[in-house]
C-alpha positions in Angstrom: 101.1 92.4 46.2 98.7 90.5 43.6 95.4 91.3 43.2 92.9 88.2 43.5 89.1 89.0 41.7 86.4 88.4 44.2 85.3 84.8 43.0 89.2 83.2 42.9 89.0 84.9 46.7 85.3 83.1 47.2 86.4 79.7 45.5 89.8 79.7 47.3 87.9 80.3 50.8 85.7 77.9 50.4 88.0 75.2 49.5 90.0 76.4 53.3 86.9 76.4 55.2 86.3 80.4 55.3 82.9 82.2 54.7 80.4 84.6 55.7 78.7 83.1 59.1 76.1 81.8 58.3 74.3 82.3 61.8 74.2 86.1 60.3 74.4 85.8 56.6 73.5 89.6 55.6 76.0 91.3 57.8 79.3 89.6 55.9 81.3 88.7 58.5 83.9 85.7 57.7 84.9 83.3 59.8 86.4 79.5 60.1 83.5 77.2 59.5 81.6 75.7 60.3 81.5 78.7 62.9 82.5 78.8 66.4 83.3 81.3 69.1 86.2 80.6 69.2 87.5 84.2 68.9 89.0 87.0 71.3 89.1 91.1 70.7 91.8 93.7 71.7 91.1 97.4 71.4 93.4 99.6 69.6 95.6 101.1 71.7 95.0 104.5 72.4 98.0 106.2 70.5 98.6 105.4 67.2 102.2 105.4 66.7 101.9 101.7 68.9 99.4 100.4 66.2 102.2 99.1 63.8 104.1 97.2 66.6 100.5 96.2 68.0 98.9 94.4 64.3 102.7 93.1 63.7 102.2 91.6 66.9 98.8 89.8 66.2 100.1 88.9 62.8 103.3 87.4 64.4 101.1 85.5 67.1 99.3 83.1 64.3 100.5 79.6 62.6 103.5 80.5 60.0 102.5 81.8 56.7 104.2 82.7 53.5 101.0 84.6 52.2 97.9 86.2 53.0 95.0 87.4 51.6 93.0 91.3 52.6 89.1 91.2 51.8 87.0 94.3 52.6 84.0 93.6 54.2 81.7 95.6 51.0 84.1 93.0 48.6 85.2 96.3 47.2 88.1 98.8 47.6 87.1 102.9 47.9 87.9 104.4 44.7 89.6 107.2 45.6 87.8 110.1 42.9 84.9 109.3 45.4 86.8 110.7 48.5 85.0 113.9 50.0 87.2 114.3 53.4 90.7 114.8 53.9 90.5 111.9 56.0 89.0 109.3 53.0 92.2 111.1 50.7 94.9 110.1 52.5 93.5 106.6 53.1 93.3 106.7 49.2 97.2 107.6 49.0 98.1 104.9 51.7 96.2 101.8 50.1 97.7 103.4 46.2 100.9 103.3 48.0 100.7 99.7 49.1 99.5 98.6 45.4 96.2 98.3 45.7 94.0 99.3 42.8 91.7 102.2 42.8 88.1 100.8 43.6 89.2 97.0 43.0 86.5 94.3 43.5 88.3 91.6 45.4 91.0 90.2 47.2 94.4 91.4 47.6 97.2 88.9 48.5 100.5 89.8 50.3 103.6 87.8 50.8 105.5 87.3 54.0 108.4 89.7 52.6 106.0 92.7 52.6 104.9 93.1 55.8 105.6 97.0 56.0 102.7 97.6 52.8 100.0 94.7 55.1 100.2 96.6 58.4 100.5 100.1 56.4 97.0 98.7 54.8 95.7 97.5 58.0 96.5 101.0 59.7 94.8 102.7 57.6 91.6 100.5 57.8 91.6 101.1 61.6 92.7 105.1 61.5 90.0 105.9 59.1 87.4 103.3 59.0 84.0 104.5 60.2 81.3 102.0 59.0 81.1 97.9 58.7 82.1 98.5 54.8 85.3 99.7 55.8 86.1 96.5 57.9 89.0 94.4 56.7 89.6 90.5 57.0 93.3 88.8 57.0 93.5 85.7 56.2 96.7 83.7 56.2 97.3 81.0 53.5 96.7 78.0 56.1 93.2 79.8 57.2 93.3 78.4 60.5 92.8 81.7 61.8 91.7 84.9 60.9 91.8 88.5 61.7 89.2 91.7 61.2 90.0 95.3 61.6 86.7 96.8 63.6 85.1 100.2 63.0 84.6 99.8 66.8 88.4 100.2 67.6 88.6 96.9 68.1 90.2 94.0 66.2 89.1 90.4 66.2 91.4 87.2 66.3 89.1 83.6 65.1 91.1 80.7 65.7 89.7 76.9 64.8 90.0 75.7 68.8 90.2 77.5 72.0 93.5 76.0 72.9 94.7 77.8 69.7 93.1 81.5 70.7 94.1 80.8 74.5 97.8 80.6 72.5 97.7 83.7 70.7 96.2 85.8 74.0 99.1 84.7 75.9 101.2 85.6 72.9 99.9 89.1 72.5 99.7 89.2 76.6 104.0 88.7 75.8 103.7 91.5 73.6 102.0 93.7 76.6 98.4 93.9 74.8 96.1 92.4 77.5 92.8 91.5 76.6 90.0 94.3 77.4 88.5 93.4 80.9 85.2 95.6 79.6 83.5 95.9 75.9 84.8 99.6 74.2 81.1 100.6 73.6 77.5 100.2 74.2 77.0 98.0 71.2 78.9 95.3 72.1 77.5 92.3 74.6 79.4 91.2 77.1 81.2 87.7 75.7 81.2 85.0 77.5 85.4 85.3 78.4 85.5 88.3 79.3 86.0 88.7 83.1 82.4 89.4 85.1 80.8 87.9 82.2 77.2 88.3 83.4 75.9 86.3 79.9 78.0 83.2 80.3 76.7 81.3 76.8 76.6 84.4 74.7 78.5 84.4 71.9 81.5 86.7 71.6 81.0 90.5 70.1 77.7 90.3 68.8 76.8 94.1 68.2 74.7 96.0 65.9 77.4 96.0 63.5 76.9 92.1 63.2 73.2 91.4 63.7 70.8 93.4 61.9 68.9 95.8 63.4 
């Protein structure tokens, strides 16, 4: 694991066509750009002892990679003398565990060969992660797709086309995930694939947690 300071992670984005959308430009979400919909959700499944096998599987479904970069939504780790729960402690011992540094500002890039310490991070981001700061992108080294952990017990898959997310649904469909068939809360819209789409041009997963309020 190396850690990457927040503008090598900015500068090394930008040069693989990854920023913050700029359709929504306070709520730092990243995505391919220039931005498309392009871009499917699965919700966590309900026990958490399939959540390993379940991001292994999403990670196994994009293009080859030999690295891959973990931003935090905030641009900032928690720093783990600012825990007040059980719940924010052991996330502290989990991302320690992997390597991360207490309250780092940045990036943090994994290779290939640790795959265990990525999805141990990525677990913890969707066990405890309660707020849009706690949100974590993966981006491979190629960055022709990308993943986000959702405080909404969801996560996100953007891909550059739709033939390449059509790909990677039937992948994870393989893998026995399905794609939800209803959004996993009031705050999501309806996008436009799901089936019974009653908003047939709206952009995918646009909640409050995106937009501003």
């Amino acid at each position: 694991m190396e850690a990457v300071s927040g503008e090598e992670f900015r500068r090394w984005a930008a040069v693989n066509g990854v920023g913050v959308d700029p359709r929504y430009p306070d709520a730092g979400r990243l995505c391919t750009l220039p931005p498309s919909d392009h871009a499917r959700f699965w919700v966590v499944p309900p026990h958490p002892v399939r959540w390993p096998h379940f991001v292994a599987s999403l990670l196994g479904g994009l293009d080859e990679w030999d690295t891959g970069l973990l931003w935090p939504r905030s641009g900032s780790w928690p720093q783990s003398a600012h825990s007040q729960s059980y719940h924010e402690g052991v996330r502290g011992v989990v991302l320690r565990g992997a390597g991360i540094p207490d309250g780092w500002a940045g990036a943090v890039r994994f290779e290939r060969d640790e795959g265990d310490a990525l999805i141990a991070v990525l677990f913890a981001a969707m066990m405890f992660g309660w707020n849009e700061s706690d949100d974590l992108f993966f981006i491979p080294d190629h960055a022709r797709q990308l993943l986000q952990t959702d405080h909404h017990d969801v996560i996100h898959a953007r891909c550059r086309s739709e033939d390449r997310v059509r790909e990677l649904v039937a992948d994870m469909a393989a893998e026995g995930y399905e794609l939800p068939t209803e959004p996993p809360d009031w705050t999501f819209k309806r996008p436009a694939w799901m089936v019974g789409s009653a908003e047939p041009h709206a952009a995918p997963d646009r909640g409050p947690d995106y937009v501003p309020e």
